[in-house]
C-alpha positions as CSV (number, residue, x, y, z in Angstrom):
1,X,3.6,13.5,-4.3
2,X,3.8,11.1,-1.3
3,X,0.3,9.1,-0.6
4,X,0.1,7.1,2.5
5,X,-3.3,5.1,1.7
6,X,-4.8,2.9,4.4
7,X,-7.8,0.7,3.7
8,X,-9.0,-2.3,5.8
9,X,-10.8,-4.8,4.2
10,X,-11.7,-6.2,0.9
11,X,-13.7,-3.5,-0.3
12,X,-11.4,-1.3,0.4
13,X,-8.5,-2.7,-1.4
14,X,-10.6,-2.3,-4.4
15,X,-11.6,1.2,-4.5
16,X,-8.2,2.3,-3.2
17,X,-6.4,0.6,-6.3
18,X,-8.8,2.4,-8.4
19,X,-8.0,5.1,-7.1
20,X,-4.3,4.8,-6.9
21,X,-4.2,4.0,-10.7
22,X,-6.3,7.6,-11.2
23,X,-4.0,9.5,-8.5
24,X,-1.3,7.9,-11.3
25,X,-2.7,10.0,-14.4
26,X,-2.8,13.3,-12.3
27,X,0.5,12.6,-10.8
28,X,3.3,11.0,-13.2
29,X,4.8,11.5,-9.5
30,X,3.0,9.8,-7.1
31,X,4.5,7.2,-4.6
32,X,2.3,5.1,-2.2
33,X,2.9,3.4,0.8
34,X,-0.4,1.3,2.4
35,X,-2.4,-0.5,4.3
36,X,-4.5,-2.8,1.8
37,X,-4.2,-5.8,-0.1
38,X,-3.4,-7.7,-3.8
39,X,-5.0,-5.2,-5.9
40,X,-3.2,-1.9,-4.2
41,X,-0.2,-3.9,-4.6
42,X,-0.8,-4.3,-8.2
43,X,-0.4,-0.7,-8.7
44,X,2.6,-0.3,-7.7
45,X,4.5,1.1,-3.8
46,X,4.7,-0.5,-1.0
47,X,2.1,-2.2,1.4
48,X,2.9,-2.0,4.6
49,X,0.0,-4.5,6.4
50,X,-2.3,-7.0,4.2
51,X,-6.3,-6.3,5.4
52,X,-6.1,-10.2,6.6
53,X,-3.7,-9.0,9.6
54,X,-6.8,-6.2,10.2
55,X,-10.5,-8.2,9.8
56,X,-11.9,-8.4,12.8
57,X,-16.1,-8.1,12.7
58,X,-18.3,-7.4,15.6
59,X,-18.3,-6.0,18.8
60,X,-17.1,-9.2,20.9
61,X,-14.5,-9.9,18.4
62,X,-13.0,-6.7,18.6
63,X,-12.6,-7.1,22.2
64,X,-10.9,-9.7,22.0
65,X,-8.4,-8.5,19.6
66,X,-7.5,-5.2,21.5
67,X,-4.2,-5.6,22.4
68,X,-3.2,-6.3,18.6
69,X,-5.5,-3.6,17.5
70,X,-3.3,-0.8,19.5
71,X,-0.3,-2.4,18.7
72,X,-1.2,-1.7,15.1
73,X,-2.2,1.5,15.7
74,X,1.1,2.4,17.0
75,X,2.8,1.4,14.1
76,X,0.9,3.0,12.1
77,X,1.9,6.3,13.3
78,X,5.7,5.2,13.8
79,X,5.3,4.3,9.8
80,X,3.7,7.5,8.7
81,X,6.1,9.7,10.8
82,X,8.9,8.0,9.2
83,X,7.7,7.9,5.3
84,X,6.2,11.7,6.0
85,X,3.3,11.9,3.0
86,X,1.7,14.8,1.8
87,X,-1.5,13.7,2.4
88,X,-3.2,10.3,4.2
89,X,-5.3,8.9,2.4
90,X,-8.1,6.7,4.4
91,X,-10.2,4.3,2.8
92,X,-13.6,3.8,4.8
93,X,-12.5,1.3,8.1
94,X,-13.3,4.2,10.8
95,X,-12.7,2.2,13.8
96,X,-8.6,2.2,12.9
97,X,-8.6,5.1,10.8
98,X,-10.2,7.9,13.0
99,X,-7.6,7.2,15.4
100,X,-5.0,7.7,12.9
101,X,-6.7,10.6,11.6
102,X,-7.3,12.3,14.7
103,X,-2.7,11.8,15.7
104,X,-2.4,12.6,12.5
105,X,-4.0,16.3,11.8
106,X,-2.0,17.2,15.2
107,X,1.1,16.4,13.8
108,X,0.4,18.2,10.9
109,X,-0.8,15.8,8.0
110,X,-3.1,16.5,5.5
111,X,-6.1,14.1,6.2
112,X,-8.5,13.3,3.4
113,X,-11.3,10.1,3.9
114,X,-12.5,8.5,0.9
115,X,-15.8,6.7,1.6
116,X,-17.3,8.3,4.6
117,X,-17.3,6.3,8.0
118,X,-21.3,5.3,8.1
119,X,-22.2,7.5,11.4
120,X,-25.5,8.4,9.5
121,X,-25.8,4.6,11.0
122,X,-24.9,5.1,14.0
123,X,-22.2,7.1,15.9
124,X,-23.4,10.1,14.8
125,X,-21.8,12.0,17.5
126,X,-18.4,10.8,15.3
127,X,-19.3,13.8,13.5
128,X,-17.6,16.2,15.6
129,X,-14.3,14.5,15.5
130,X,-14.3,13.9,11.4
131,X,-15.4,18.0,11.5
132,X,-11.8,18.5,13.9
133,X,-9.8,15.5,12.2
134,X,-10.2,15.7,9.0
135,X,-9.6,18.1,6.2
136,X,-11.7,16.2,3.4
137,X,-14.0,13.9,3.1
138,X,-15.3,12.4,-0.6
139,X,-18.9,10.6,0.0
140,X,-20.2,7.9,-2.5
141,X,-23.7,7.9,-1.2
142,X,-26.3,9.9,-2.6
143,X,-27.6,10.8,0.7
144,X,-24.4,11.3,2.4
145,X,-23.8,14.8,0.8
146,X,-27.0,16.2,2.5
147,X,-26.6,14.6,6.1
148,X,-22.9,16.1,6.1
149,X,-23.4,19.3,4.6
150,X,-26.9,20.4,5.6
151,X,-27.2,18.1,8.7
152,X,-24.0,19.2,10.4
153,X,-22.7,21.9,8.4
154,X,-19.3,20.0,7.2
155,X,-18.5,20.3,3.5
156,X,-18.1,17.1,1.4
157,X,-17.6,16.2,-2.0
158,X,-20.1,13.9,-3.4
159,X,-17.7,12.1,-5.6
160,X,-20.6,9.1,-7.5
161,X,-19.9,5.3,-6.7
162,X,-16.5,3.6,-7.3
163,X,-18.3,0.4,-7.8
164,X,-20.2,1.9,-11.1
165,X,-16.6,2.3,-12.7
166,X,-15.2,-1.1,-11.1
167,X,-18.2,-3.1,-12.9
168,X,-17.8,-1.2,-16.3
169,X,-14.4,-1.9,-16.1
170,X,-14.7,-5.7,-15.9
171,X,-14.5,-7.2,-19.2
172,X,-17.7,-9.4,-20.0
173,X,-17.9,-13.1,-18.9
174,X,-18.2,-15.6,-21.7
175,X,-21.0,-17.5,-19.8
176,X,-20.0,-21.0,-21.4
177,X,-16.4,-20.7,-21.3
178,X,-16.1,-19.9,-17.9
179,X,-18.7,-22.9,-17.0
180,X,-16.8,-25.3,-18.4
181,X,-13.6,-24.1,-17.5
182,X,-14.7,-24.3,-13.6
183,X,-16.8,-28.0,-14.4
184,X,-20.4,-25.9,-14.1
185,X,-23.0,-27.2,-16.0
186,X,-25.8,-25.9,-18.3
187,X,-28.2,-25.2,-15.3
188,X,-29.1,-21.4,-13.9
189,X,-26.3,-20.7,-11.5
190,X,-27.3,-19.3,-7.8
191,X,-24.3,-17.3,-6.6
192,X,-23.4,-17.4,-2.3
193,X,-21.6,-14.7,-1.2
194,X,-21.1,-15.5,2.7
195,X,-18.5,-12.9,3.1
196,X,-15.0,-12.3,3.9
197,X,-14.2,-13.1,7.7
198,X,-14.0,-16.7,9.1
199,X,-16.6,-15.4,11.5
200,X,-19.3,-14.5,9.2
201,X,-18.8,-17.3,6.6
202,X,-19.2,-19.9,8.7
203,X,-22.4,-18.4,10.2
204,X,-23.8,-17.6,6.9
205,X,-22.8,-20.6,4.5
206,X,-24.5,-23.4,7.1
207,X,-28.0,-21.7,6.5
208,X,-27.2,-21.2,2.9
209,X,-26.5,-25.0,1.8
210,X,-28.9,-26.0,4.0
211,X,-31.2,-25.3,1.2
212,X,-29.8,-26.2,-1.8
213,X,-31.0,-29.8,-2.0
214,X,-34.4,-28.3,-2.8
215,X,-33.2,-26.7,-5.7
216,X,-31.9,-29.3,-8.0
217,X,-32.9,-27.8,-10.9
218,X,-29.8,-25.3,-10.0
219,X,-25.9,-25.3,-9.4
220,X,-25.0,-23.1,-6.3
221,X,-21.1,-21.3,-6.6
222,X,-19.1,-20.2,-3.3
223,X,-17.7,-17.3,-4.4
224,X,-14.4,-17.6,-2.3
225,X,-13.5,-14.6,-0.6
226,X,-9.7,-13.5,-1.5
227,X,-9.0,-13.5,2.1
228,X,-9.6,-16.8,2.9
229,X,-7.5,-20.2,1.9
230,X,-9.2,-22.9,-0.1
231,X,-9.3,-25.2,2.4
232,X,-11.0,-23.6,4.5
233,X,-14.1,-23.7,2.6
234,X,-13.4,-27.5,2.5
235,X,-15.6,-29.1,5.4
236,X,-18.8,-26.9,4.1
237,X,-18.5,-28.6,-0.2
238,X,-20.2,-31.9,0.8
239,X,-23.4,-31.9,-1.7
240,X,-23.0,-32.4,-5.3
241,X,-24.7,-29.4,-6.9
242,X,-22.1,-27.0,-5.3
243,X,-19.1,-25.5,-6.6
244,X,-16.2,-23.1,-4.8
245,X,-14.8,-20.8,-7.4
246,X,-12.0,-18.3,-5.2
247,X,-11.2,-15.1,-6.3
248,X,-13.9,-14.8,-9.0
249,X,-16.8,-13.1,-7.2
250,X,-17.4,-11.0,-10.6
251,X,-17.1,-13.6,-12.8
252,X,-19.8,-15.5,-10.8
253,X,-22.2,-12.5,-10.7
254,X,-21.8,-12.1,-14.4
255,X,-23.2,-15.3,-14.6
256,X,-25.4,-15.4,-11.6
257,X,-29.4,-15.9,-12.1
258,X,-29.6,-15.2,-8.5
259,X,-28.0,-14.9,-5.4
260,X,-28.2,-15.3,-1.7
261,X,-25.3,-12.6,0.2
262,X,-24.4,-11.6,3.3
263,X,-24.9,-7.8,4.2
264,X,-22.1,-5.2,3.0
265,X,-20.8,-4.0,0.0
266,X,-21.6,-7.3,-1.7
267,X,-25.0,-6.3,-1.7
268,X,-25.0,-3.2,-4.1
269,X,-22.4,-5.2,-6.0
270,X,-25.2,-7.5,-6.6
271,X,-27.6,-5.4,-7.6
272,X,-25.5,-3.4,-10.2
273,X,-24.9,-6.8,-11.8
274,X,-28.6,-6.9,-12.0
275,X,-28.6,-10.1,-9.8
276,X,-32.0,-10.2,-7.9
277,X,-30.7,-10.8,-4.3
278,X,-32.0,-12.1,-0.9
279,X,-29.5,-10.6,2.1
280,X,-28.8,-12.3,4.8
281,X,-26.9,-11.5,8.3
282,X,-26.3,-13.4,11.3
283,X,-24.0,-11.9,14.0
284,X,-23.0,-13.0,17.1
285,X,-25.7,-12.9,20.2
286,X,-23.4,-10.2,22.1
287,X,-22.8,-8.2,19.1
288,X,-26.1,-8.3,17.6
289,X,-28.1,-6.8,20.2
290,X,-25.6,-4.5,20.8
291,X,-26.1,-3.1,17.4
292,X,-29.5,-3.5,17.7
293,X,-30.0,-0.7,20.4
294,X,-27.4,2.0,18.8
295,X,-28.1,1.7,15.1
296,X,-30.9,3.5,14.1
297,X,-31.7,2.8,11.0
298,X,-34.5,0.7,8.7
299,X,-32.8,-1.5,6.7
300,X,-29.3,-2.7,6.8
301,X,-28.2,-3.7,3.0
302,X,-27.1,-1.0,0.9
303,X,-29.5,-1.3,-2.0
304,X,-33.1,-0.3,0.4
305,X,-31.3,2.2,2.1
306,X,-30.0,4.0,-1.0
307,X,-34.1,3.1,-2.2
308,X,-35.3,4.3,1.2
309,X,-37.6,1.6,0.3
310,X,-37.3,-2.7,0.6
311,X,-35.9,-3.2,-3.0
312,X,-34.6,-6.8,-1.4
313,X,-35.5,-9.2,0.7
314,X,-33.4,-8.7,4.1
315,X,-33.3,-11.9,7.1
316,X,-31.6,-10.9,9.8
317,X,-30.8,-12.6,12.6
318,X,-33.1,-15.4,14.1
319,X,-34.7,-14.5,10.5
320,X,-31.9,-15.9,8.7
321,X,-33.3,-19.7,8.7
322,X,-33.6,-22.3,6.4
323,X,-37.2,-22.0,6.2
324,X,-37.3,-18.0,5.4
325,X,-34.6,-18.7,3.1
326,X,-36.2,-21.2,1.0
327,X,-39.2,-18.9,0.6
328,X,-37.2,-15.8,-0.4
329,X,-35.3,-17.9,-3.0
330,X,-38.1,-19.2,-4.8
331,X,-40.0,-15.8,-5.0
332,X,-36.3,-14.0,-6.4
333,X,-36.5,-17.0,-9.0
334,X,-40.3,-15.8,-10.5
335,X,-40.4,-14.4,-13.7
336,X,-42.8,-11.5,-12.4
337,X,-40.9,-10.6,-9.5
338,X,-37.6,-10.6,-11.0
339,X,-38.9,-8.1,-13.9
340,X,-40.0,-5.3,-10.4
341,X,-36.6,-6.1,-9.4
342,X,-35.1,-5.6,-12.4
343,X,-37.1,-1.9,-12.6
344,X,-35.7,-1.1,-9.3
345,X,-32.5,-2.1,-10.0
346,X,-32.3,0.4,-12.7
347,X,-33.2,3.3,-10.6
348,X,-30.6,2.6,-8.2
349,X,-28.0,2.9,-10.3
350,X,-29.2,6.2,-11.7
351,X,-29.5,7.6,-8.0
352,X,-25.7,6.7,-7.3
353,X,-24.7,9.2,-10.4
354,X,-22.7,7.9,-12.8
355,X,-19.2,6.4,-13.2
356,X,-16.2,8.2,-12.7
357,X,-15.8,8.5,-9.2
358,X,-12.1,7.4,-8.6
359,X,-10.8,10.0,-11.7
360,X,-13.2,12.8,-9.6
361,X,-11.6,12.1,-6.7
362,X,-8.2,11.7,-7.4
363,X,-8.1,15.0,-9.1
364,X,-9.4,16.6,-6.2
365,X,-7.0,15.4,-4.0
366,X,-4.3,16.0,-6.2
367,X,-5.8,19.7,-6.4
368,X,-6.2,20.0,-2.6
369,X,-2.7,19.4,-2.2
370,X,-0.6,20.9,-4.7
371,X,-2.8,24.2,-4.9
């Protein structure tokens, strides 16, 4: 069979190449063609577009990126019409791939979405176009199944977390090796994970080593997102205890006694590593109270809303200070308040339902579309 995959960002490019290497075992047949990054590429086909070309964050940003935005678009459906797949794959990014779904199931492609666009969030009224564009949709959020199928009467296939089998799969980190090898020293590592787009790490990383001289008695580790160069991390390592590692962000959380990370995927990420975690998010002004007035919803990491309860410590926005940060830090780095989160931790992961999701949803998709 013929996949035409197309994920967006980081994240993305993870659970897709998962996934690809499961479509693999079901298929001794299957080509790809995509939209993704390193990792997809790894498996084998041919990417089309790298997610750097495709990262742009926040309303305002967007805006200002329209014109290569729909001239993406376009080739996108130029490419698909031309490598003619049995199915499209799409890998969370909805702002791209709904487009290209909705083109798509009128020319006659089977459509299936792995990793549901978040319009529980916001944009619920989405609903009605995913219910016209697309044919299946595999959800990794406990939750999701119920607002889908008993909310708005759409089918889905509640498929576990890809990130359960993506941690199991990563081998485990020999704590002193890798210190040495990346000149760490003996102290308790606090892991920064400002995020992937130029935007949001240079927001998020000024607060975050704004703090660190008050923790001496710790080393803090960039991890470096794979999206980004080296150098430009460069003008923010200018205090001693600090460390960039690129590439590594699992490594780092294997080792991590805590950690300060920008709000996304990185967040559960955190917590499945058993890292206790303060979240942090600054946008811009624009695109911050935009969101503010059209998402509806209580938290914003994905560890408290998957809790429906504050599991971590969120500072958002003009919350996101040096001050608040300091605080938050010191009471993640308590002995009885890191043994609640540890507890909580635990019951996340058995509310996300076991490993296995890529192999579950491979074979469905292989099933869908040979049957």
């Amino acid at each position: 069979m013929k996949y035409y995959i197309i994920a967006g960002e980081a994240s993305g490019d993870l659970h897709a190449s998962n996934l690809m290497k499961a479509l693999k075992e079901v298929d001794q047949n299957a080509e790809f063609r995509f939209w993704g990054g390193d990792l997809m590429e790894k498996q084998g086909g041919t990417l089309v577009k790298h997610y750097r070309e495709l990262a742009f964050m926040g309303f305002s940003e967007v805006i200002m990126n329209l014109r290569t935005i729909f001239k993406n678009i376009s080739f996108c459906k130029q490419d698909i019409s031309e490598y003619n797949p049995d199915v499209i794959i799409f890998i969370d990014y909805p702002g791209f791939n709904m487009r290209i779904a909705e083109w798509a199931r009128k020319e006659g492609f089977k459509t299936h979405y792995y990793i549901s666009p978040q319009i529980w969030a916001w944009k619920e009224n989405r609903i009605k176009k995913i219910k016209r564009d697309v044919d299946e949709m595999y959800v990794i959020l406990p939750f999701e199944k119920d607002f889908y199928t008993t909310k708005h009467d759409f089918p889905v296939h509640f498929v576990g977390h890809p990130l359960l089998d993506a941690i199991d799969n990563k081998p485990p980190v020999d704590v002193d090796l890798f210190k040495r090898n990346h000149g760490l020293d003996q102290r308790p590592v606090i892991a920064l994970l400002p995020g992937s787009r130029k935007q949001e790490i240079e927001k998020m990383l000024k607060v975050m080593l704004s703090i660190t001289s008050e923790f001496e008695e710790h080393q803090f580790v960039i991890a470096g997102a794979p999206s980004q160069d080296e150098e430009f991390y460069q003008e923010f390592m200018k205090k001693s205890n600090i460390r960039l590692i690129m590439n590594k962000t699992y490594d780092i959380l294997g080792i991590a006694h805590a950690a300060l990370v920008t709000s996304g995927t990185a967040t559960l990420e955190t917590a499945l590593f058993k890292v206790p975690e303060v979240v942090c998010y600054k946008g811009s002004y624009i695109s911050y109270h935009i969101a503010k007035r059209i998402i509806n919803l209580d938290y914003i990491s994905l560890v408290n809303l998957i809790m429906n309860r504050e599991v971590v410590k969120e500072l958002i926005q003009n919350d996101f200070n040096s001050a608040n940060l300091k605080t938050e830090l010191k009471k993640i780095l308590d002995p009885e308040n890191r043994k609640r989160i540890f507890s909580d931790y635990h019951e996340l992961e058995k509310k996300l339902g076991g490993k296995g999701a890529s192999k579950n949803t491979a074979e469905l998709i292989f099933d869908k579309i040979s049957g």
